[in-house]
C-alpha atoms as an extended CHARMM CRD file, in Angstrom:
* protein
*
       238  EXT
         1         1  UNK       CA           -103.2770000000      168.1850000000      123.7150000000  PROA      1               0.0000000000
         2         2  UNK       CA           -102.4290000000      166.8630000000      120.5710000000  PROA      2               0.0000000000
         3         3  UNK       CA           -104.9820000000      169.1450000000      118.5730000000  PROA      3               0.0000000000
         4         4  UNK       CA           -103.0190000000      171.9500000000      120.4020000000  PROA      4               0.0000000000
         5         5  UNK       CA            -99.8490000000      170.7890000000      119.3690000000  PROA      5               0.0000000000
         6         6  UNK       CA           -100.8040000000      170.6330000000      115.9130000000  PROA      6               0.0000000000
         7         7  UNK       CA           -102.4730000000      173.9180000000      115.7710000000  PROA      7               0.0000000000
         8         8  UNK       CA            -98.5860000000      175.0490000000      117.2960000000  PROA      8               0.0000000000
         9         9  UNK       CA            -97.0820000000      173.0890000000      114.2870000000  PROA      9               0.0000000000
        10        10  UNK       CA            -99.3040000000      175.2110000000      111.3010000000  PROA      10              0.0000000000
        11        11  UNK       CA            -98.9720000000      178.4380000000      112.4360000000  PROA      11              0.0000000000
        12        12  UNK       CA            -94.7070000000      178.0720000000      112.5550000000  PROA      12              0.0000000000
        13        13  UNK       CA            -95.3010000000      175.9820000000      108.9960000000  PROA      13              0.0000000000
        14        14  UNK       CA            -97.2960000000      179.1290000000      107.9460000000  PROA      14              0.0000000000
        15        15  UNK       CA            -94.6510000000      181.4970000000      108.7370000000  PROA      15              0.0000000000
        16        16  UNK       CA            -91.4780000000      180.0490000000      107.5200000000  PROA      16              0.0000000000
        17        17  UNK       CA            -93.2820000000      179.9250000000      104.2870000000  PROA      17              0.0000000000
        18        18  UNK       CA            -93.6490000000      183.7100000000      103.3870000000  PROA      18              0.0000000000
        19        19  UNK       CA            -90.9770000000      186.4330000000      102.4160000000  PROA      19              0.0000000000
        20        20  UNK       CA            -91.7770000000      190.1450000000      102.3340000000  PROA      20              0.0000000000
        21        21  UNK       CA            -90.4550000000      191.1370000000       98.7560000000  PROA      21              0.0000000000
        22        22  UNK       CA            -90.9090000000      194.7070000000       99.9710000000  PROA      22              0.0000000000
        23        23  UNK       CA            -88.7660000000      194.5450000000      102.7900000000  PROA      23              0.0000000000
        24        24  UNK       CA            -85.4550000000      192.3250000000      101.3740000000  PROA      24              0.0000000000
        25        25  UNK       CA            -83.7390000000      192.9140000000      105.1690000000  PROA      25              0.0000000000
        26        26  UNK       CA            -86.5220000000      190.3390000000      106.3190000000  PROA      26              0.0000000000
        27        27  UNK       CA            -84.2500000000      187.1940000000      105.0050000000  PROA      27              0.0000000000
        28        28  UNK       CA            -82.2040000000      186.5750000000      107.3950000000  PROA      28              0.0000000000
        29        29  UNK       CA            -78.1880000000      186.9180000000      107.1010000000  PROA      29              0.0000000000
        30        30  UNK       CA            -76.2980000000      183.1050000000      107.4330000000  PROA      30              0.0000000000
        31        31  UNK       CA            -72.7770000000      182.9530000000      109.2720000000  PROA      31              0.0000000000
        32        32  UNK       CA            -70.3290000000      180.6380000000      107.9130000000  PROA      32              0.0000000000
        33        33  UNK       CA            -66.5790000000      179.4360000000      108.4080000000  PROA      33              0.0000000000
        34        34  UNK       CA            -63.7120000000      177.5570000000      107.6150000000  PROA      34              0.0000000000
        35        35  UNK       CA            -64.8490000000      175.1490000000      109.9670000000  PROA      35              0.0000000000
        36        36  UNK       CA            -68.6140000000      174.2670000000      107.7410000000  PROA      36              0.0000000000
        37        37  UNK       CA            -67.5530000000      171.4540000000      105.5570000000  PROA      37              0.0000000000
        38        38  UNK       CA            -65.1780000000      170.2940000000      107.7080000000  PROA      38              0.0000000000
        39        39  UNK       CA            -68.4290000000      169.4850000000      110.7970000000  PROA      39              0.0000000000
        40        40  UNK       CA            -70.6640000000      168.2710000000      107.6540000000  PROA      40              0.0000000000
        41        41  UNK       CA            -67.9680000000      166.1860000000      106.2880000000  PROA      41              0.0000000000
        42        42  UNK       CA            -67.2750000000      164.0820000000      109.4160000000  PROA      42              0.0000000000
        43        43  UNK       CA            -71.2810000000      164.2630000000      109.7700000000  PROA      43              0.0000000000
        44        44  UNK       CA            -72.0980000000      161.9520000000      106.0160000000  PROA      44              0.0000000000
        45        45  UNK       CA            -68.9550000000      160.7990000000      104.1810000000  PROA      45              0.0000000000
        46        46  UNK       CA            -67.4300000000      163.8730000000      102.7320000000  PROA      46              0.0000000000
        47        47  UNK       CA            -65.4940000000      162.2820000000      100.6310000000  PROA      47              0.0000000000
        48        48  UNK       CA            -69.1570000000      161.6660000000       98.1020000000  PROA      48              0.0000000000
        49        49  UNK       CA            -70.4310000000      165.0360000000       98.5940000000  PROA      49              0.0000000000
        50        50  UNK       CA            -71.3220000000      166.7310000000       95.3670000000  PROA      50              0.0000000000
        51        51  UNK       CA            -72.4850000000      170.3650000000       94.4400000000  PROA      51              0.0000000000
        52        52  UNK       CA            -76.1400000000      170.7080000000       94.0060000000  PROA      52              0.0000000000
        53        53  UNK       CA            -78.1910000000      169.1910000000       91.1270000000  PROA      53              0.0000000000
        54        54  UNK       CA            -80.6960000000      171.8730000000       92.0000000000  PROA      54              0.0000000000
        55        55  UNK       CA            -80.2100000000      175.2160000000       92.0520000000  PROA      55              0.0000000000
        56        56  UNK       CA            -82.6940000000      175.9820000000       94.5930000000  PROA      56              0.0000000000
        57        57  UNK       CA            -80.5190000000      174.4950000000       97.4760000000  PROA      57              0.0000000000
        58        58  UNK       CA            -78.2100000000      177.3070000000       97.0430000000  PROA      58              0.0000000000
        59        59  UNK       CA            -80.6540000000      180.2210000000       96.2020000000  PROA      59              0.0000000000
        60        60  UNK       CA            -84.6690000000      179.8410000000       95.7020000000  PROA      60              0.0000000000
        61        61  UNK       CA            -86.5180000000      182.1860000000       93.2660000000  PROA      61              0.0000000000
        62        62  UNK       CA            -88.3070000000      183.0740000000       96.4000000000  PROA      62              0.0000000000
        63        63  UNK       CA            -85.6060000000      184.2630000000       98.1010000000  PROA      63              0.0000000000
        64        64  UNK       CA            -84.1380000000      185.9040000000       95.2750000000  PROA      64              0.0000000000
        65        65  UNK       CA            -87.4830000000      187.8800000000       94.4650000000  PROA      65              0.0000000000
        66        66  UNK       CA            -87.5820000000      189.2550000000       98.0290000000  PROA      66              0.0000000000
        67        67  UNK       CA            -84.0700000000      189.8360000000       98.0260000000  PROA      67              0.0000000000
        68        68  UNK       CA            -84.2860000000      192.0870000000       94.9630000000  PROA      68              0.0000000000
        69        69  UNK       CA            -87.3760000000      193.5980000000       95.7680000000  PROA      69              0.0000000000
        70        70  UNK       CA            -89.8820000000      191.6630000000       93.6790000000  PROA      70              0.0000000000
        71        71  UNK       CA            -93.1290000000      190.0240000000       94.0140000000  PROA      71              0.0000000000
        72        72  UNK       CA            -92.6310000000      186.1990000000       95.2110000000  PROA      72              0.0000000000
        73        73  UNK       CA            -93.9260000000      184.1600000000       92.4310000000  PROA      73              0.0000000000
        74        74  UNK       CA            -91.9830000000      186.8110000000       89.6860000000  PROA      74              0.0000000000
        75        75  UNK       CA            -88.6500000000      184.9100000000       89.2570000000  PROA      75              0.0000000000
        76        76  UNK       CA            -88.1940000000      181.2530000000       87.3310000000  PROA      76              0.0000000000
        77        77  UNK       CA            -85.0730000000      179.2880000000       88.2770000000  PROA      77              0.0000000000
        78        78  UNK       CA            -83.1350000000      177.0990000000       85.5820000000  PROA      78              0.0000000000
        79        79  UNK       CA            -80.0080000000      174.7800000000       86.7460000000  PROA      79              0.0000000000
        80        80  UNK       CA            -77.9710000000      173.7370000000       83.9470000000  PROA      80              0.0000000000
        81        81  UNK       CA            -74.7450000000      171.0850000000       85.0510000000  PROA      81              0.0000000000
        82        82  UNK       CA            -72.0840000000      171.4910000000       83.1150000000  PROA      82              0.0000000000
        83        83  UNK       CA            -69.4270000000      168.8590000000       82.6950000000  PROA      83              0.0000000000
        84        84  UNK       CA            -65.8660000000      168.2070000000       84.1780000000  PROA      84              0.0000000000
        85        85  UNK       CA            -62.9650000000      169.7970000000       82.7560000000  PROA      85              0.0000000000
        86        86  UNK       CA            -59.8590000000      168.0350000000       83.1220000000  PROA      86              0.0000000000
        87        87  UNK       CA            -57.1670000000      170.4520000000       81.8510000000  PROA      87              0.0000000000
        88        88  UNK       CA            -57.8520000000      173.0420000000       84.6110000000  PROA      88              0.0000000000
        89        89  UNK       CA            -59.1330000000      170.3030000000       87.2790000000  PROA      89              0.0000000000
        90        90  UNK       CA            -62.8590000000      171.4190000000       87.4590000000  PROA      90              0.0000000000
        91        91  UNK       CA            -64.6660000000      168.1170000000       88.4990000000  PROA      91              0.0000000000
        92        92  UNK       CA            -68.0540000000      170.0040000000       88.5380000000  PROA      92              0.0000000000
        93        93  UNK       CA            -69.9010000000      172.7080000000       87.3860000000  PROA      93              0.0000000000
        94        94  UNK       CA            -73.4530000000      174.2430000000       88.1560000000  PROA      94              0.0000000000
        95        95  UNK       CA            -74.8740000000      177.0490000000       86.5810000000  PROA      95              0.0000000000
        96        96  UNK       CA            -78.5180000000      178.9550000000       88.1120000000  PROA      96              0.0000000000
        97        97  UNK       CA            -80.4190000000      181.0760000000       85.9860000000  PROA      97              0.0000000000
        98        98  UNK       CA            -82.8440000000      183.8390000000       87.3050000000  PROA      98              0.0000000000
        99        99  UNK       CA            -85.6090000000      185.1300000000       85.2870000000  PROA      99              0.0000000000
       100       100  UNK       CA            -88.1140000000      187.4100000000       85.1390000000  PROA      100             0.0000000000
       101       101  UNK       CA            -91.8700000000      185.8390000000       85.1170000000  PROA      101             0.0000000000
       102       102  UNK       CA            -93.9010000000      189.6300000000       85.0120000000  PROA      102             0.0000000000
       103       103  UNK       CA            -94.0770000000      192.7300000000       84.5750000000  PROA      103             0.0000000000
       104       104  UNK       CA            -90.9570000000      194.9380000000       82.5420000000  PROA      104             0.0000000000
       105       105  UNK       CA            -88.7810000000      191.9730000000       83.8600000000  PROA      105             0.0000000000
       106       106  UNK       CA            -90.8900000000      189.0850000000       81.7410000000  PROA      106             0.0000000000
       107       107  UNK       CA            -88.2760000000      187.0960000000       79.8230000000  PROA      107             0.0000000000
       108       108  UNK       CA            -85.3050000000      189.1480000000       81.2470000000  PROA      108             0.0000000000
       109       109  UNK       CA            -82.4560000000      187.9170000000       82.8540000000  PROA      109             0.0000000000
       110       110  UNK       CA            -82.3360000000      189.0720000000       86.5110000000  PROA      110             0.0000000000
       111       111  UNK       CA            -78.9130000000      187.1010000000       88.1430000000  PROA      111             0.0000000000
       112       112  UNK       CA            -76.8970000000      184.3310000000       86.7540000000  PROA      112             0.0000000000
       113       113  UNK       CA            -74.8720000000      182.2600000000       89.6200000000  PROA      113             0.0000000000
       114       114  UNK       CA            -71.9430000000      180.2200000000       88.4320000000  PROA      114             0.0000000000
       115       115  UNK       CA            -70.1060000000      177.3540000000       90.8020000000  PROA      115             0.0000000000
       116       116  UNK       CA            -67.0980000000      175.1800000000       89.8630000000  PROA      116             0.0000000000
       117       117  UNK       CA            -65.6100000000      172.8280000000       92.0360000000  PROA      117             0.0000000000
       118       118  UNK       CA            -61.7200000000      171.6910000000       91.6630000000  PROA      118             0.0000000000
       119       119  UNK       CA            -59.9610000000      169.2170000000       93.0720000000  PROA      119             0.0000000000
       120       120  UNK       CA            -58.0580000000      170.9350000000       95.1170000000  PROA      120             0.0000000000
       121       121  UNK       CA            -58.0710000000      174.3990000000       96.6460000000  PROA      121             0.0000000000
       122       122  UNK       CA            -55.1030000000      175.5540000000       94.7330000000  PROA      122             0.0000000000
       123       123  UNK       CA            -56.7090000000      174.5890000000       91.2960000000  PROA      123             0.0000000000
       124       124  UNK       CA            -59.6280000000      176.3220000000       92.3260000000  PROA      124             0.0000000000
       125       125  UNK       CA            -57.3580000000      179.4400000000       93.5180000000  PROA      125             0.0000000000
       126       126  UNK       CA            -55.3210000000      179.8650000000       90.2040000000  PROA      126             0.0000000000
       127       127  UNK       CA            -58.6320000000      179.4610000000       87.9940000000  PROA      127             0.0000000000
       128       128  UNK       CA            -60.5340000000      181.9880000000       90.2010000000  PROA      128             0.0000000000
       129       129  UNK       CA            -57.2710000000      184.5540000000       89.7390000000  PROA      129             0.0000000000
       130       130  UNK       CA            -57.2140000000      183.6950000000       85.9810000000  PROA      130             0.0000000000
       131       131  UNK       CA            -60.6420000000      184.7040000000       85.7830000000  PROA      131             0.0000000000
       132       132  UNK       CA            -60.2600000000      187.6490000000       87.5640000000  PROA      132             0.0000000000
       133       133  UNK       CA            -57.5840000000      189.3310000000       86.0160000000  PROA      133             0.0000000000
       134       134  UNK       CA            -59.3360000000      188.5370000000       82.6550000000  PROA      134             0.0000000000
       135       135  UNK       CA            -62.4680000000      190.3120000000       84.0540000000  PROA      135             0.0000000000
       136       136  UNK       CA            -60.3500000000      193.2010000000       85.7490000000  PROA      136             0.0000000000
       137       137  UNK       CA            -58.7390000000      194.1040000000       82.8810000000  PROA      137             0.0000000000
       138       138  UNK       CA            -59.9820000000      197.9980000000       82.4130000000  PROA      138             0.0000000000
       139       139  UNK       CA            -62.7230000000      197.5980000000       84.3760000000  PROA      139             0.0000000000
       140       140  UNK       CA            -63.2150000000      199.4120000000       88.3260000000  PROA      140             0.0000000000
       141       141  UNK       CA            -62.6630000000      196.6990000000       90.8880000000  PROA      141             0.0000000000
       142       142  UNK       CA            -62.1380000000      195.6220000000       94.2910000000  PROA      142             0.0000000000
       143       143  UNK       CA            -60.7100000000      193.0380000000       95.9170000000  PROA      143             0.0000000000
       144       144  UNK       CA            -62.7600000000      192.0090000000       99.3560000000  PROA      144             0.0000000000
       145       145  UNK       CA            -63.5890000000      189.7620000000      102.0730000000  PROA      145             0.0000000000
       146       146  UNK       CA            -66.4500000000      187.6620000000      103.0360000000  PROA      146             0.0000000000
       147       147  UNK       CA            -65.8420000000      185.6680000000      106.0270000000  PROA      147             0.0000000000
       148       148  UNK       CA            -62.8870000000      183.1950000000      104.4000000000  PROA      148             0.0000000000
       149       149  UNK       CA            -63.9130000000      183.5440000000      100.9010000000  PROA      149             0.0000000000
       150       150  UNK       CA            -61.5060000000      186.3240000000       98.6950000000  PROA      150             0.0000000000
       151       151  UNK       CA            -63.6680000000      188.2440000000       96.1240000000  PROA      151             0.0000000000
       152       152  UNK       CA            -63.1930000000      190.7520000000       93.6410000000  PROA      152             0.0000000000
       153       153  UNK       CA            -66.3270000000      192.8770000000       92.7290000000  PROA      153             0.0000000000
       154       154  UNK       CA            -66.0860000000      194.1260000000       89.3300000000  PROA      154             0.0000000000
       155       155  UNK       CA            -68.5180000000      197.1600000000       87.9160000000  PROA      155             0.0000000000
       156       156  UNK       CA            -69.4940000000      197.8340000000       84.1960000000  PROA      156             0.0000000000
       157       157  UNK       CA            -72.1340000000      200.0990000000       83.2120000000  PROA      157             0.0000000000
       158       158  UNK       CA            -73.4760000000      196.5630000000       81.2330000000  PROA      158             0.0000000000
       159       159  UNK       CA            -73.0210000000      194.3120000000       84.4100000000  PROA      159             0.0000000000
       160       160  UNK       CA            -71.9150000000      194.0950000000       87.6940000000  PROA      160             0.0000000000
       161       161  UNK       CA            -69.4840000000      190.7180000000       88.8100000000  PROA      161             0.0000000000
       162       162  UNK       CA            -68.7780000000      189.2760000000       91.7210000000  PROA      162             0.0000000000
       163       163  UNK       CA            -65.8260000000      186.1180000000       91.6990000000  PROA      163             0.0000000000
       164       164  UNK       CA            -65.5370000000      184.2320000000       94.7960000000  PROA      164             0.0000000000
       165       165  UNK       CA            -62.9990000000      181.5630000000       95.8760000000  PROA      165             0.0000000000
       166       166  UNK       CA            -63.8610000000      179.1490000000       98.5660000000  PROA      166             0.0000000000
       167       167  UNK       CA            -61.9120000000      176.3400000000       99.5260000000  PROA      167             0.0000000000
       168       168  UNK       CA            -62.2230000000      174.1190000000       95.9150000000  PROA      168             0.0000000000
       169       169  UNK       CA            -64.9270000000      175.8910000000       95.0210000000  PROA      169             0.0000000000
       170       170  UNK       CA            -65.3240000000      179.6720000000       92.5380000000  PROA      170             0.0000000000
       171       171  UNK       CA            -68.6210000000      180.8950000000       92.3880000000  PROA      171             0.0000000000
       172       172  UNK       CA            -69.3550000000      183.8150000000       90.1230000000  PROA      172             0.0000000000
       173       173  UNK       CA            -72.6260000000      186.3060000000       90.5430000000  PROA      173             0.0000000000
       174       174  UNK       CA            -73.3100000000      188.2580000000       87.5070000000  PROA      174             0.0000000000
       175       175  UNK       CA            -76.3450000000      190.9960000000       88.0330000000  PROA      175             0.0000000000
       176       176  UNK       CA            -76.7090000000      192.3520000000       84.1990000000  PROA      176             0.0000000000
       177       177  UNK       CA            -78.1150000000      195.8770000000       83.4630000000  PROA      177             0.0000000000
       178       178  UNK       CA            -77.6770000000      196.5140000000       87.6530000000  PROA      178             0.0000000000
       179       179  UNK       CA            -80.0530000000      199.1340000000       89.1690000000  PROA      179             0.0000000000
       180       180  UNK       CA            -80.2320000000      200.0640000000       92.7860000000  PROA      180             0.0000000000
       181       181  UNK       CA            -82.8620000000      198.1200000000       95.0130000000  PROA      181             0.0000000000
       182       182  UNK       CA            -83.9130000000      198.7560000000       98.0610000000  PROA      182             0.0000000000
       183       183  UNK       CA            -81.3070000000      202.0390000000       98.5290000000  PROA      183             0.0000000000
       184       184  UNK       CA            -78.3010000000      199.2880000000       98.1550000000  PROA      184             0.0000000000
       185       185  UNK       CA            -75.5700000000      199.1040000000       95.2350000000  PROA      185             0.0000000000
       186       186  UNK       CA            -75.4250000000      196.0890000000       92.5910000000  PROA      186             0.0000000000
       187       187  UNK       CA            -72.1750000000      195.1920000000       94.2830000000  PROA      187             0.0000000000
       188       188  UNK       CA            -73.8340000000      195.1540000000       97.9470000000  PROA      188             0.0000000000
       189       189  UNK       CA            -76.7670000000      193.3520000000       96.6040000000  PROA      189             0.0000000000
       190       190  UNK       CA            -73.9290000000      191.0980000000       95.2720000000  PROA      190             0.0000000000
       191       191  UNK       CA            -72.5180000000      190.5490000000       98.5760000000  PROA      191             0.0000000000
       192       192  UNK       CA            -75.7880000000      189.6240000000      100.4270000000  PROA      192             0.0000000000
       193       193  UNK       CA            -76.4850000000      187.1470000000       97.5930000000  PROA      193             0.0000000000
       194       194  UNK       CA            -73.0650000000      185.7290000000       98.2610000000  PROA      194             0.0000000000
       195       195  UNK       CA            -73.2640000000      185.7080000000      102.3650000000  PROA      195             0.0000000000
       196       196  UNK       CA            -76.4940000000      183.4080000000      101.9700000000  PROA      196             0.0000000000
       197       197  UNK       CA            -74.6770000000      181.1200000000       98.9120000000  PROA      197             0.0000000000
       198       198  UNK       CA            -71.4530000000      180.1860000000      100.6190000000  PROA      198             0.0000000000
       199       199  UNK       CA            -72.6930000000      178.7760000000      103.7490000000  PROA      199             0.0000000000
       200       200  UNK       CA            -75.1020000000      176.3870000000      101.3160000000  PROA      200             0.0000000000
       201       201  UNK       CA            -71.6880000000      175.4190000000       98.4860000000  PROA      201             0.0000000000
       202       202  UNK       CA            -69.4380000000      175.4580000000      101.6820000000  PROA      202             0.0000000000
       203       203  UNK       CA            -71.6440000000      172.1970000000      103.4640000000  PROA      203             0.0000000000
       204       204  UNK       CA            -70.9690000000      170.1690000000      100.8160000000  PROA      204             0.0000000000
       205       205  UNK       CA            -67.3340000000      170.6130000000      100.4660000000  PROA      205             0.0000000000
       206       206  UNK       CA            -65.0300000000      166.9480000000      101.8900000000  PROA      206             0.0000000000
       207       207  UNK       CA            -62.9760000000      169.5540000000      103.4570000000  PROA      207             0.0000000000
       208       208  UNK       CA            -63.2840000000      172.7570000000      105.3390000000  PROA      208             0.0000000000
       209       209  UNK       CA            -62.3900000000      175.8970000000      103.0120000000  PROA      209             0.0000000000
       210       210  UNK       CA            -59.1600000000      177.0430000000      104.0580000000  PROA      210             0.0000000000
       211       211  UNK       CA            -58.9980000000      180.6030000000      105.5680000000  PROA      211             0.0000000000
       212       212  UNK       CA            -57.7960000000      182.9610000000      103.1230000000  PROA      212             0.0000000000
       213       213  UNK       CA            -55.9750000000      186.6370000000      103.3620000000  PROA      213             0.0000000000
       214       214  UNK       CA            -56.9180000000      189.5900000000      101.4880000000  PROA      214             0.0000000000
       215       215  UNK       CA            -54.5760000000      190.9440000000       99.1490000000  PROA      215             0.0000000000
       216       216  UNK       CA            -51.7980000000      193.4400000000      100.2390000000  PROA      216             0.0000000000
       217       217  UNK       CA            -52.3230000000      197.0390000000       99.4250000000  PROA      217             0.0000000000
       218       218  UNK       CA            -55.4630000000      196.3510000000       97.8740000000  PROA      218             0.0000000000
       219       219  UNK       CA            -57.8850000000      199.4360000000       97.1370000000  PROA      219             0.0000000000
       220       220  UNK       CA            -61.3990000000      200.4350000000       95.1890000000  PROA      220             0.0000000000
       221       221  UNK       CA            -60.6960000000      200.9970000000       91.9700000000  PROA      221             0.0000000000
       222       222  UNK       CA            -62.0230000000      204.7160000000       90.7870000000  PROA      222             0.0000000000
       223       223  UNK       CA            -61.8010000000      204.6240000000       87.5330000000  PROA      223             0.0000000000
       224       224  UNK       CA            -65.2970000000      205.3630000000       86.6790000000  PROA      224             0.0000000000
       225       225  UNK       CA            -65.0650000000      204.9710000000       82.4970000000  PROA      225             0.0000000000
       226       226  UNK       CA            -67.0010000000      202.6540000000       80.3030000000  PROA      226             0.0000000000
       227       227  UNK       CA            -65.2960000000      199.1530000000       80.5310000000  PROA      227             0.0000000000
       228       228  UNK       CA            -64.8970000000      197.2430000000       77.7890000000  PROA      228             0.0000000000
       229       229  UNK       CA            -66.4170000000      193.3410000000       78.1560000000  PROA      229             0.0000000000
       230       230  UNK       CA            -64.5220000000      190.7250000000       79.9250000000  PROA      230             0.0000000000
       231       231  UNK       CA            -62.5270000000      188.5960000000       77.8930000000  PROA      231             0.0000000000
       232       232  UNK       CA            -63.2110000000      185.0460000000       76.4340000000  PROA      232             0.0000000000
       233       233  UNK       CA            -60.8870000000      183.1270000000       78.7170000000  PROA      233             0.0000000000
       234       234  UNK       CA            -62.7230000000      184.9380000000       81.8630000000  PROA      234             0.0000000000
       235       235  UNK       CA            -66.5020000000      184.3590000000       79.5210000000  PROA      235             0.0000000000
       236       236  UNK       CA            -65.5820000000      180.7700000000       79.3310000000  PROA      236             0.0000000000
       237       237  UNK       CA            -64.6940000000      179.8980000000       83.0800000000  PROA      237             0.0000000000
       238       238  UNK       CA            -67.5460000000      181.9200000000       84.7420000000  PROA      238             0.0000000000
């Protein structure tokens, strides 16, 4: 019996531990609320939780590769913490690097993945809104929703950017030089990145993220010309 069981235990071991880079819709989708933190909090003393010191509790380069269509072993992951910054209340700040490992991609930088946490949502809100207008300006955006988190996708011929707020958290996806994968957009490869992010930066929140609204009257922008590059204040806070 227990030879059986153990034969049970390597075969599940042995398929949680592949991804199908050619089929990215294999990974599956996360849900998340309001209500994450909030249960993990009351779970392990909130109040000490902390983002991340690795990157790869957010988003592995495995699940990146098969997420953009690429071999699993092609993508490198760097985590670089940044340091607190008092005047606009950031506590924390993490920032993931994905790179290429082969091929056309070798050296290139595939995604960067910015997260600052605030004290308080409302810091976190007013950075996240200076950031985007800075990023906006001439540039075709959209404001949208995922789950409770507000988001504005911006577009550039140079990049694509997507700024999320969260409860006290902003995350920022930046997919340079963006070309279509798997029949899907930069900005909805974007949003998938983000769905599987948030649950993992929401956990560790003391607090659940508030729910959020989305903007009134807010529409694609269709102004398809040449953007110029976001501003330093927006370059700064990413």
């Amino acid at each position: 019996m227990r030879g059986v069981v153990l034969g049970v235990l390597v075969l599940v071991l042995a398929g949680c531990g592949t991804a199908d880079a050619d089929n990215p819709e294999s990974l599956p989708v996360p849900t998340f609320s309001e209500s994450t933190g909030a249960t993990e909090s009351a779970a392990g003393g909130g109040a000490e939780k902390r983002l991340p010191d690795d990157c790869a509790r957010l988003l592995t380069a495995e699940d990146f590769a098969a997420l953009d269509a690429r071999p699993l072993g092609s993508v490198t992951l760097r985590t670089v913490r940044g340091v607190p910054q008092p005047s606009v209340n950031r506590t924390e700040r993490v920032a993931c690097g994905y790179t290429g490992t082969a091929g056309g991609a070798k050296g290139g930088r595939l995604l960067d993945l910015n997260v600052g946490r605030y004290t308080d949502a409302a810091s976190a809100s007013k950075q996240w809104q200076l950031n985007t207008a800075a990023e906006r300006d001439g540039s075709p955006s959209r404001d949208i929703m995922l789950g409770s988190a507000s988001a504005v996708l911006v577009e550039r011929s140079s990049e694509t950017v997507l700024a999320v707020v969260y409860g006290i958290d902003t995350l920022t996806f930046i997919l340079p030089a963006p070309q279509p994968v798997a029949g899907k957009s930069p900005g909805d490869r974007l949003v998938d990145l983000a769905l599987r992010v948030l649950p993992q930066v929401g956990a560790t929140q003391p607090a659940g993220p508030p729910t959020t609204t989305p903007p009134p009257g807010a529409t694609p922008a269709s102004d398809g010309t040449r953007a110029p590059e976001p501003s330093a204040v927006a370059a700064q806070n990413r």
